[in-house]
C-alpha positions as CSV (number, residue, x, y, z in Angstrom):
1,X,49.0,0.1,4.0
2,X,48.4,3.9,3.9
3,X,49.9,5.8,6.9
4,X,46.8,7.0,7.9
5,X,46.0,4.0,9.5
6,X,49.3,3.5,11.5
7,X,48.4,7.3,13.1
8,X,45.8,6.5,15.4
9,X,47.7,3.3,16.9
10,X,44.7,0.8,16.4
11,X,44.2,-1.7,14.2
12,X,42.2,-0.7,11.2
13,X,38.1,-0.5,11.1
14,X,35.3,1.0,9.6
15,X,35.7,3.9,12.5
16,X,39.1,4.7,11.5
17,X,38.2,4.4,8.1
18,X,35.9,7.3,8.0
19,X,38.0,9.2,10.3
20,X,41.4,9.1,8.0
21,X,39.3,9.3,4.6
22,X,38.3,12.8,6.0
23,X,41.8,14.2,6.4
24,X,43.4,12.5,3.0
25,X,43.1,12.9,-0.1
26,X,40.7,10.6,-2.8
27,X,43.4,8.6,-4.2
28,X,44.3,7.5,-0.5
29,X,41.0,7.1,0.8
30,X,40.2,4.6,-2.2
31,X,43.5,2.9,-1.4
32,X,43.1,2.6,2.0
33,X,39.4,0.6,1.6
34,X,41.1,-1.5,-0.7
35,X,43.3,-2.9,1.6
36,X,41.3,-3.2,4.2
37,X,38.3,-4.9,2.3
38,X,41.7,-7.2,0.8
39,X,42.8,-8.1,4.6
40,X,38.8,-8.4,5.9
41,X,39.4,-5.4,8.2
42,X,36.2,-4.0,7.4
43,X,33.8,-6.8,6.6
44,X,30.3,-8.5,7.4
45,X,27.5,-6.3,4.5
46,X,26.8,-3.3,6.5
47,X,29.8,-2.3,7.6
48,X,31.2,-3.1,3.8
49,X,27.7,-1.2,2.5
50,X,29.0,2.2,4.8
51,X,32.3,2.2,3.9
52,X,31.3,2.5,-0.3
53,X,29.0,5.0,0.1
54,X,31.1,7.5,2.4
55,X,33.7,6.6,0.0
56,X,31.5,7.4,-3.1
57,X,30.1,9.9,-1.3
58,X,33.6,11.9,-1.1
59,X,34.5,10.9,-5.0
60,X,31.5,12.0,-6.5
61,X,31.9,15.6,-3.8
62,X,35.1,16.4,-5.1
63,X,34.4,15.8,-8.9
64,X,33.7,18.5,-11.2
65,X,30.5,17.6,-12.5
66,X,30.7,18.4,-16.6
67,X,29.7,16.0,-18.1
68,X,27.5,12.7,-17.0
69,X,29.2,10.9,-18.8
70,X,32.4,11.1,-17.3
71,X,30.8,10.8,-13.6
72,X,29.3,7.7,-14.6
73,X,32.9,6.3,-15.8
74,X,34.5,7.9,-12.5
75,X,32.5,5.7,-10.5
76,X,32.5,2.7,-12.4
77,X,36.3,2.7,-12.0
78,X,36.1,3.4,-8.4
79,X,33.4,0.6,-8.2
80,X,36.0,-2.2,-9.8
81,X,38.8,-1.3,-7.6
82,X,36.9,-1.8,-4.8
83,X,34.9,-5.1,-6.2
84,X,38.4,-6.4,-7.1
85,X,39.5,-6.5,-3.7
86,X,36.9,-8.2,-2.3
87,X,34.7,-10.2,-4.8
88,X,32.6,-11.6,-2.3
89,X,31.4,-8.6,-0.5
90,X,28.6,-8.0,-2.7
91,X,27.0,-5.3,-1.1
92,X,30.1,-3.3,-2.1
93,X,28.9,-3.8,-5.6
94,X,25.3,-3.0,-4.4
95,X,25.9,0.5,-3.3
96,X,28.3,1.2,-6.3
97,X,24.9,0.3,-8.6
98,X,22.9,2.2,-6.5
99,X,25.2,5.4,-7.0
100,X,25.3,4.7,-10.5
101,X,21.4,4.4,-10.8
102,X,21.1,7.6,-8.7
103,X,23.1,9.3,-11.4
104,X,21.5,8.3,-13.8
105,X,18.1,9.2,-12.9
106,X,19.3,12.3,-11.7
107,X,20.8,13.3,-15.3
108,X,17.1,12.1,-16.6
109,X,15.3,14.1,-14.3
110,X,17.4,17.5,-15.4
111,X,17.2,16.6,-19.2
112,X,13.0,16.4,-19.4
113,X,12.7,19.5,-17.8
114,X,13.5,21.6,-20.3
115,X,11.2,19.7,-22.6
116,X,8.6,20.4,-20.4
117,X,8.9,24.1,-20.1
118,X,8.4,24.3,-23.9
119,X,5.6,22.6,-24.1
120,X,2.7,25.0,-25.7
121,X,0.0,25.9,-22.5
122,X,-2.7,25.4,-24.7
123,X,-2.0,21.9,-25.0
124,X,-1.9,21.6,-21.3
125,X,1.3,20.2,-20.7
126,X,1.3,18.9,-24.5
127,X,4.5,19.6,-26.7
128,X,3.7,20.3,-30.3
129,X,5.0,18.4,-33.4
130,X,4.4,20.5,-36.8
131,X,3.9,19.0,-39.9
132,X,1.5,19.8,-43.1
133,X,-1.7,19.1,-43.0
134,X,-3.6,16.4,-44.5
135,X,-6.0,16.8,-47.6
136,X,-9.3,16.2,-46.3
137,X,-9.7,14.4,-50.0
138,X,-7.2,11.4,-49.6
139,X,-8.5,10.2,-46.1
140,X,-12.1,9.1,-47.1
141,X,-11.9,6.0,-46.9
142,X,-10.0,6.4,-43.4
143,X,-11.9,5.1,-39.7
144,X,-10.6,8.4,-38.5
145,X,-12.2,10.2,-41.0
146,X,-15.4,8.3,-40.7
147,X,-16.2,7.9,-37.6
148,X,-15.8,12.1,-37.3
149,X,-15.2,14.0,-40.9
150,X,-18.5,11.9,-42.5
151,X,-21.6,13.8,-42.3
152,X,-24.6,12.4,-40.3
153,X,-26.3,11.5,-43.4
154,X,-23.5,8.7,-44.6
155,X,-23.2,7.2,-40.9
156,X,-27.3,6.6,-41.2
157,X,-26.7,5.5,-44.5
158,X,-23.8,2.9,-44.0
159,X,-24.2,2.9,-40.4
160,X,-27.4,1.5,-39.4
161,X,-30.5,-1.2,-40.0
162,X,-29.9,-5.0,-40.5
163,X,-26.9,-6.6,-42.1
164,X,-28.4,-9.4,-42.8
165,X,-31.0,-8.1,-45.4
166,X,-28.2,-6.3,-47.1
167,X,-27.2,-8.4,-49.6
168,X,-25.2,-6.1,-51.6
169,X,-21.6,-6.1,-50.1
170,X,-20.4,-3.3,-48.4
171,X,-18.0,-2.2,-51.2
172,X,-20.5,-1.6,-53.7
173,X,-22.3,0.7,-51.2
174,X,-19.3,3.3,-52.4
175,X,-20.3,3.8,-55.4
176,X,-22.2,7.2,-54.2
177,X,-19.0,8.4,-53.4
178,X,-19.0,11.9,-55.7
179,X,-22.2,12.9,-53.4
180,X,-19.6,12.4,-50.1
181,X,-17.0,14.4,-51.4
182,X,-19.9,17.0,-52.7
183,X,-20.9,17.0,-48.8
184,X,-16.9,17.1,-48.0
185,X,-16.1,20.2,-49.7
186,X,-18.7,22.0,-47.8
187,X,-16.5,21.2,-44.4
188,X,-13.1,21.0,-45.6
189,X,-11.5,23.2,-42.5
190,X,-13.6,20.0,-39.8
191,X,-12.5,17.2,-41.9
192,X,-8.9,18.5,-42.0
193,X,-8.9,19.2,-38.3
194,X,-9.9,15.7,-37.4
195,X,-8.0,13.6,-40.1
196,X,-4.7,15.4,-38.6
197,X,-5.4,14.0,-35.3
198,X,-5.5,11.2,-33.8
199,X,-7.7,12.8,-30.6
200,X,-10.5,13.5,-33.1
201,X,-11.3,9.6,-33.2
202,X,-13.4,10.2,-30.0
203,X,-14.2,13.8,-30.0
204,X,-17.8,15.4,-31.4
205,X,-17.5,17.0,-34.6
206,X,-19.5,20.1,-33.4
207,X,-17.1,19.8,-30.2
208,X,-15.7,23.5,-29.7
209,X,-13.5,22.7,-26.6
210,X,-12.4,19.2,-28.4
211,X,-11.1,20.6,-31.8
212,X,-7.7,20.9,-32.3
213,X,-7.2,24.3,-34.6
214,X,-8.2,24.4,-38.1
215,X,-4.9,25.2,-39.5
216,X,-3.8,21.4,-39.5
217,X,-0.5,22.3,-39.2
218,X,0.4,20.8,-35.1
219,X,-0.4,17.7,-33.5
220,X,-0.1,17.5,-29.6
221,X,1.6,14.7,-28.4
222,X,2.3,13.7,-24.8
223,X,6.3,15.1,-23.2
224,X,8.1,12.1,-22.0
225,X,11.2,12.0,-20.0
226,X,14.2,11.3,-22.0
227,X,16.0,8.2,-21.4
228,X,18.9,6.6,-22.1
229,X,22.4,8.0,-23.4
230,X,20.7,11.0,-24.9
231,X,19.8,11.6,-21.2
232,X,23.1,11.2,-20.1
233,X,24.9,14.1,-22.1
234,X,23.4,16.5,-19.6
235,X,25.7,18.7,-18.6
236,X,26.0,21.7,-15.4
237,X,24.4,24.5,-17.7
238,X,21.1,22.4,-16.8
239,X,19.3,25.0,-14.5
240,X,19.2,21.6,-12.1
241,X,22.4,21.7,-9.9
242,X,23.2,18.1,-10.6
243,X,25.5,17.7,-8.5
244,X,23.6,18.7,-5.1
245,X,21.2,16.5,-6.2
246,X,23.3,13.7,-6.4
247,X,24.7,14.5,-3.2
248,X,21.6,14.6,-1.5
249,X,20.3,11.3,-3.3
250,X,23.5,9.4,-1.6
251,X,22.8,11.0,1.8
252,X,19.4,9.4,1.9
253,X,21.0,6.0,1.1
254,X,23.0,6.7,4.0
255,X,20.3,7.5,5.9
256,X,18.6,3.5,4.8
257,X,21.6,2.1,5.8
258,X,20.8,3.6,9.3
259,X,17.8,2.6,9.9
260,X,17.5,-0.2,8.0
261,X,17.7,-2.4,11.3
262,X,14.7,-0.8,12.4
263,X,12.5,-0.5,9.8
264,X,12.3,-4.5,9.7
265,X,12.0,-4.5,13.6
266,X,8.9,-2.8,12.9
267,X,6.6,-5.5,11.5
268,X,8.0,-8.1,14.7
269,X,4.7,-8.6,15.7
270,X,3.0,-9.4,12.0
271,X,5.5,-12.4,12.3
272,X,5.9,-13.4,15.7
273,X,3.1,-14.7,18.1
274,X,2.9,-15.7,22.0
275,X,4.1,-19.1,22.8
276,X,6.3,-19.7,19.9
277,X,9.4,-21.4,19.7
278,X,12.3,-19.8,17.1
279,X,15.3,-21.1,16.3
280,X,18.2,-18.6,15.1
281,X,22.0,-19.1,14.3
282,X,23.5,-16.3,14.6
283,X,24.2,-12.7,16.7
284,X,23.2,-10.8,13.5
285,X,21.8,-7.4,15.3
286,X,18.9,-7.4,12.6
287,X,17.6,-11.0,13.8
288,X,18.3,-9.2,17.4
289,X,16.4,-6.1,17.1
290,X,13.6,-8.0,15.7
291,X,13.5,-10.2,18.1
292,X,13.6,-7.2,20.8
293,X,11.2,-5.5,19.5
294,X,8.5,-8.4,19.4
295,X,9.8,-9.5,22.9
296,X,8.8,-6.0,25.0
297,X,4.8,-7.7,23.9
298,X,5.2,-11.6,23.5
299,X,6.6,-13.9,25.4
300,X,8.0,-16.5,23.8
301,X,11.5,-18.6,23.5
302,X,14.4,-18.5,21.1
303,X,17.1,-21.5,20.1
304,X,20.3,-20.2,19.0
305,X,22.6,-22.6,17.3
306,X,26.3,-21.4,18.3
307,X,27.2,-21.4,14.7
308,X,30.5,-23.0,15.6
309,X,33.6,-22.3,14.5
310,X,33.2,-18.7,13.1
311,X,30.7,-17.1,15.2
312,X,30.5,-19.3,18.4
313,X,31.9,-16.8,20.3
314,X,29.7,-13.6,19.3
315,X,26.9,-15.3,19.4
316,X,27.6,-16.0,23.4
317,X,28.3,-12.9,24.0
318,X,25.4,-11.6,22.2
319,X,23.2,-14.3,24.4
320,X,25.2,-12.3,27.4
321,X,25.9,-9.1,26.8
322,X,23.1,-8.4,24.0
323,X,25.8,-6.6,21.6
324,X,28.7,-7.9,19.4
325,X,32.0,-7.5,20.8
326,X,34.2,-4.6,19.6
327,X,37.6,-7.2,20.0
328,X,39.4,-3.3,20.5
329,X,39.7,-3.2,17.2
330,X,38.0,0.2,17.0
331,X,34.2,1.8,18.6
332,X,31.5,-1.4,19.0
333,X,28.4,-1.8,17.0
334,X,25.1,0.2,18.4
335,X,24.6,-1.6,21.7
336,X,21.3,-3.1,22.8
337,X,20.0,-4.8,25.6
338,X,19.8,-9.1,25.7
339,X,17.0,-10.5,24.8
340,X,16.9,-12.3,28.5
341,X,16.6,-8.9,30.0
342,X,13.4,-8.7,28.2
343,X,12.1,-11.4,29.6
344,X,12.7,-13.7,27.0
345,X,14.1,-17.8,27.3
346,X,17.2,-18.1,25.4
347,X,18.6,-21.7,25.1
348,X,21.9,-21.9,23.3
349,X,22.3,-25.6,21.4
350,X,25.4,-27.3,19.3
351,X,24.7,-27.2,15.5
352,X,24.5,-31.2,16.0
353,X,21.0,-30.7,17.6
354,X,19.5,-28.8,15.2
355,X,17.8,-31.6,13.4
356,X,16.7,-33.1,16.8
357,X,15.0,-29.9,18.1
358,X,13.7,-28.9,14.9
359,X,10.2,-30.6,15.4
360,X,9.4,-28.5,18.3
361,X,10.4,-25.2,16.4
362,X,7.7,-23.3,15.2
363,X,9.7,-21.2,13.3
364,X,12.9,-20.1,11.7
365,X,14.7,-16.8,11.5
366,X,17.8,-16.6,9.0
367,X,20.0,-13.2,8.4
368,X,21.8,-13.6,5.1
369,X,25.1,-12.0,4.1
370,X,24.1,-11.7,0.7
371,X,20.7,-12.4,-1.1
372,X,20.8,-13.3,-4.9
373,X,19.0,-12.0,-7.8
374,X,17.4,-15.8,-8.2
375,X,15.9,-15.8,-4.1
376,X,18.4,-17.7,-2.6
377,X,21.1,-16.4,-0.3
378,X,24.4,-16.6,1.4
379,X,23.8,-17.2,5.4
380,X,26.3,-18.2,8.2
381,X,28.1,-21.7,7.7
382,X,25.3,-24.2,8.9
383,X,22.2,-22.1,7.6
384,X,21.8,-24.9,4.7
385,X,21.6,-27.5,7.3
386,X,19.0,-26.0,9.2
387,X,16.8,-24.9,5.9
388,X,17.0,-28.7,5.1
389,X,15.9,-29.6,8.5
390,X,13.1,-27.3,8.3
391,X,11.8,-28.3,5.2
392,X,11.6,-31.8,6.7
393,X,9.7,-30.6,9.3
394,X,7.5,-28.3,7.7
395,X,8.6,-25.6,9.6
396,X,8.6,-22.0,8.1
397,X,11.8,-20.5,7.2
398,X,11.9,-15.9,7.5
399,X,14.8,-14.2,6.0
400,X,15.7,-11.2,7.1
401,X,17.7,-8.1,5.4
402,X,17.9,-4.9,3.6
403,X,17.1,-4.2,0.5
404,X,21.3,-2.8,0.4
405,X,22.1,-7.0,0.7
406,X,19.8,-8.2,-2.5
407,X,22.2,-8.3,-5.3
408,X,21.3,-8.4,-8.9
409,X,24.0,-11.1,-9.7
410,X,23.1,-14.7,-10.9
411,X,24.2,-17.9,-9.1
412,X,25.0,-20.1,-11.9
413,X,28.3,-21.2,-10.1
414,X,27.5,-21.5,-6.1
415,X,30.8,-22.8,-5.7
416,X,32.6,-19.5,-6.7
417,X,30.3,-17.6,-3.9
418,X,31.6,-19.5,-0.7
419,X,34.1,-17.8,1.3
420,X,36.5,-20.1,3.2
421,X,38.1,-19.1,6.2
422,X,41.0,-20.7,8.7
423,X,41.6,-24.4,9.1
424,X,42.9,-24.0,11.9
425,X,39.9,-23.3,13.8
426,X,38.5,-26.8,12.9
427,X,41.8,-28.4,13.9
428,X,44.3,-27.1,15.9
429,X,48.2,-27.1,14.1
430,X,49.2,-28.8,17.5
431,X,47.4,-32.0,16.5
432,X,50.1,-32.8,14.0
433,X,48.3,-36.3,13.3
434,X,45.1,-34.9,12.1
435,X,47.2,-32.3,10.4
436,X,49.4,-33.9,8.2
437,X,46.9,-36.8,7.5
438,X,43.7,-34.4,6.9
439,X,42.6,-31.9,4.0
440,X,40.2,-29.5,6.8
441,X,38.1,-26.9,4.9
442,X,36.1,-24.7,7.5
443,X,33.4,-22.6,4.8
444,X,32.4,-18.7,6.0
445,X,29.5,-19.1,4.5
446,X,26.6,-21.7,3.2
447,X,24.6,-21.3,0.1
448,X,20.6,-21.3,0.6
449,X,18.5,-22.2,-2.3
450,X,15.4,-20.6,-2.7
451,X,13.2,-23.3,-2.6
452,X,13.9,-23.4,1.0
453,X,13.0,-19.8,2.2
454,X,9.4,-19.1,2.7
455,X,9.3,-15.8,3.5
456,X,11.8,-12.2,3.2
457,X,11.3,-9.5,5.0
458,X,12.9,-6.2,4.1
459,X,13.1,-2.6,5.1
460,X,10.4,-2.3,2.5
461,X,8.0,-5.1,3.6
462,X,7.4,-8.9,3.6
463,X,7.9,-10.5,0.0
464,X,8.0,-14.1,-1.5
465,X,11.5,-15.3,-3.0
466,X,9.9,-15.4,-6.3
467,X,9.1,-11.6,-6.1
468,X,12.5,-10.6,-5.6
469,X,13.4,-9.7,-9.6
470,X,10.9,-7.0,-9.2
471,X,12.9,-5.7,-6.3
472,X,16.0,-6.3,-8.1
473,X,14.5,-4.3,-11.6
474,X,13.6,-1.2,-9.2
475,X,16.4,-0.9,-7.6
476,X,19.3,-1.3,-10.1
477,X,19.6,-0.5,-13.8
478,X,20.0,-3.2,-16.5
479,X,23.3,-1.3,-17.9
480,X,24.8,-1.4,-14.3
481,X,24.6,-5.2,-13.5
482,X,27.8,-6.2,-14.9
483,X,30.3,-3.5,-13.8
484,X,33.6,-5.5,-14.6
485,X,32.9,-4.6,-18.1
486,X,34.8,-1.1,-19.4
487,X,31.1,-0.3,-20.7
């Protein structure tokens, strides 16, 4: 491990993170959250979610921004190194996407602005494409050119009274067509106005303000924003500063991740009502700050499942104290007051009693670690359990998290996403029976499908699992999914 760790005494977290990636260089800042994402010193998504973007943050600070391009790749390797240590923390990968898709839009931003100071004021905001113009002769036949080139004489002629007593067909109507190109001639400058635009289709011919200039030589057509890798060769003799911009762009993700929590805490009272009974399983703070912020209105009662043999113990003294505990391995979460000093009944119950219970719950409140590109989601061990008991029941599940937890990756092997933590906590090694005659797995996490979740709420609103691609397609680019590739 680095030896900025070992100089402030204390056992690595994301506190002493931040304050030795300040004093080090890059190369030992990116080295130091490796190994401390690879030995679950800094874990759980936010504090994961932090950690990459100060990280990031610093990279992208200290780069010389040339060439967008090489940015682009300087993250991208960053981002491996850090998914590499810890696969399963997926809101690493989340945050690295969401750099890259701030670049990236950033560099697209700088590149149409040039294209739209060019563009000819006449045309009001409408760049110019030159090309010759048309013979008024070879178009007569054209809908452009008759529905605006033809005099008024043809359209009453060909235009009007009752098909069905015409019995000659329409193409042997034509056969007058030396007196339309007589009539033609005498407005050759109109006719090649409107057949070189598209814009006369709908425009009077006697239209002064509608023409487009007689010359036939220019054709306005709307400035759009380049995209793509043309886009991405912008370099710094943009007159954008690209790299404050990006800078800035990664402070306001910071700035989400801060007030994530209560952003979701804000629409408590859409979701909870007077009386109710909810059933929780965990001391996540955002299922606590929601709950606080319902409780200072409603009164109602809340079942928390211990979540036993991970998170028994925080979620007591969450019950208790109404904040995680720091364990002295560096400053505590943001504390916040118990939701039984709010007035609120808290009963704590074994996750054996779930299913019991569940048919007086009127409601259940989940806090994923990770939520998948398909709706479903990876919760606390036990979460599964209760979503099936629910279903039974009919009882409505609510997820809760940021948008910085959604994840644009693909379940198609569940198996691969479950963490799985110490045996030992299941069995103690001092029951050498059980030991030597057992195989004891003790899973971190559970895997929720999404047929089981009725409801998310984000930081950006309440949606239904099956909306969640649309979040996903906002929020990260296509080329940025997969960033194990050297793409």
């Amino acid at each position: 491990m680095p030896s900025a760790v070992s100089s402030f005494g204390t056992t690595p977290t994301l506190a002493t993170f931040l304050k030795a990636s300040k004093n080090n260089s890059i190369e030992s800042g990116i080295e130091l959250l490796v190994s401390l994402l690879q030995r679950r010193q800094i874990r759980n998504s936010r504090q994961c979610a932090l950690a990459t973007a100060h990280l990031l943050l610093r990279v992208i600070g200290q780069e010389r921004v040339r060439d967008v391009q090489v940015l682009i790749k300087r993250v991208r390797s960053v981002g491996r190194r850090l998914i590499s240590a810890q696969p399963r923390e997926m809101a690493v990968g989340n945050i690295v996407r969401r750099v890259l898709g701030i670049i990236r839009e950033v560099a697209e931003e700088a590149s149409a602005e040039p294209e739209s100071e060019v563009a000819s004021p006449s045309s009001g905001g409408m760049r110019e494409l030159h090309r010759p113009a048309l013979n008024s002769t070879i178009s007569s036949f054209s809908p452009l050119h008759q529905s605006s080139a033809l005099p008024a004489s043809f359209h009453s002629r060909f235009g009007s009274g009752d098909s069905s007593n015409d019995s000659t067909p329409l193409i042997q109507s034509f056969s007058d067509l030396s007196l339309v190109e007589q009539q033609q001639q005498q407005r050759p400058a109109l006719a090649a106005a409107h057949a070189g635009s598209l814009f006369g289709l709908f425009q009077q011919p006697g239209s002064a303000r509608n023409t487009p200039p007689v010359t036939g030589t220019s054709t306005p057509i709307p400035s759009t924003p380049t995209k793509g890798k043309v886009a991405l060769n912008t370099t710094t003799s943009e007159t954008i500063d690209l790299k404050s911009e990006i800078l800035s762009s990664i402070r306001e993700l910071l700035d989400e991740l801060d007030v994530v929590d209560s952003q979701i805490a804000e629409s408590a009272l859409d979701h909870i009502h007077a009386g109710e009974i909810i059933l929780i399983n965990t001391s996540s703070q955002t299922v606590q700050r929601f709950l606080a912020a319902a409780a200072r209105k409603r009164k109602f009662t809340v079942v928390v499942a211990e979540t036993w043999p991970n998170d028994h113990q925080a979620t007591h003294s969450t019950i208790v104290n109404g904040s995680r505990p720091s364990d002295g391995t560096g400053e505590p979460e943001e504390s916040f007051k118990p939701l039984t000093a709010l007035g609120t009944t808290v009963i704590m119950i074994p996750d054996s009693a779930v299913f019991a219970l569940m048919s007086r719950i009127n409601k259940v409140i989940l806090a994923p670690h990770t939520v998948l590109a398909n709706g479903s989601l990876l919760a606390a061990s036990g979460s599964s359990t209760i979503a099936l008991a629910a279903r039974a029941h009919r009882v409505p599940v609510v997820v809760l998290s940021g948008i910085y937890k959604l994840s644009p990756v693909y379940p198609f092997d569940t198996a691969e996403l479950i963490e799985w933590g110490d045996p030992s906590k299941v069995i103690d090694y001092a029951d050498g029976e059980l030991v030597d005659s057992l195989t004891v797995s003790n899973p971190i996490f559970d895997h929720v499908s999404a047929d089981l979740i009725d409801l998310y709420i984000t930081n950006l609103g309440g949606h239904a699992p099956s909306y969640l691609y649309r979040i996903v397609a906002d929020h990260y680019r296509p080329e940025d999914v997969d960033l194990m590739s050297k793409a």
